[in-house]
C-alpha positions, 0 to 999 in steps of 0.5 A, a space after each residue: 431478519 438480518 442485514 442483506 448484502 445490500 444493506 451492507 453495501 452502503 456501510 462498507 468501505 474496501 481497502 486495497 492498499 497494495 494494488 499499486 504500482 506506480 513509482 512517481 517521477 519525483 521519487 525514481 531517483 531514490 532508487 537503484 534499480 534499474 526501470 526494468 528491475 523496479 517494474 519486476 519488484 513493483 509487480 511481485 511485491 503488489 496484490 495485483 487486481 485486488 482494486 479491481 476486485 473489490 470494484 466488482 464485488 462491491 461497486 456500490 461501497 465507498 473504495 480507499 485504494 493506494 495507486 503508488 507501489 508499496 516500494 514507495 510507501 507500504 500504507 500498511 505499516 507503522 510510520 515510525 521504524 522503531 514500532 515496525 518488527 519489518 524495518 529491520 529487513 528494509 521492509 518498513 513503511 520506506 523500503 529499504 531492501 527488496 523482497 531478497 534483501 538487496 538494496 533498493 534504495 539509496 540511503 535517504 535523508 530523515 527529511 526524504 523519508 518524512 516527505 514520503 511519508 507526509 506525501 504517502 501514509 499520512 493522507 492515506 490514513 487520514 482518509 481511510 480513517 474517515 471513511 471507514 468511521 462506523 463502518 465495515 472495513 474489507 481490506 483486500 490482499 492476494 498471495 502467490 500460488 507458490 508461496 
């Protein structure tokens, strides 16, 4: 007999790593668009409801979510912009542009950008990596209608 969805439950880690939408205080000024443009390009750019999601279908699972936007940090990313193909459109681990290109950010220091990603990716990986050890990894994402 084969394992339950119960049995799994308790083996099963849910990633959602885009459901955020939070800009830290601490970071806001690197940005340049205005709060209410920041909030449009957080909303579009997140897999909105996706940590509810995974809550629901699996409450009894262990849940790795991000709560800052992916404008912060995109945890999904390599670290290193060399290895990351989406780095050259600004859309590497540290965001550079907005979803048509446009600035979204002052150029930042190397130092800025390795805070962000000590702050953000690091401790991030470093958890998921922990908590999914000999398990079953679900990593959830959404996609508009209109794409």
């Amino acid at each position: 007999m084969g394992m339950t969805l119960d049995d799994l439950a308790g083996r099963l880690v849910v990633h959602t790593p885009h459901a955020g939408l939070d800009i830290p205080a601490s970071v806001r000024d690197q940005f340049t668009l205005s709060d209410t443009e920041l909030a449009m390009e957080a909303h579009g750019s997140a897999d909105l409801w996706t940590d509810a999601l995974g809550q629901s279908a699996w409450p009894a699972a262990t849940h790795i979510a991000v709560a800052v936007s992916r404008l912060v940090v995109d945890v999904e990313r390599y670290p290193d912009d060399a290895e990351e193909e989406m780095a050259r459109v600004g859309r590497g681990a540290v965001y550079t542009r907005v979803h048509d290109g446009a600035a979204l950010r002052r150029p930042l220091s190397i130092g800025e950008r390795d805070a962000l990603i000590a702050s953000y990716h690091t401790p991030h990986w470093a958890k998921l990596r922990a908590a999914a050890s000999e398990k079953v990894l679900v990593d959830l994402h959404s996609y508009p209608v209109n794409v």
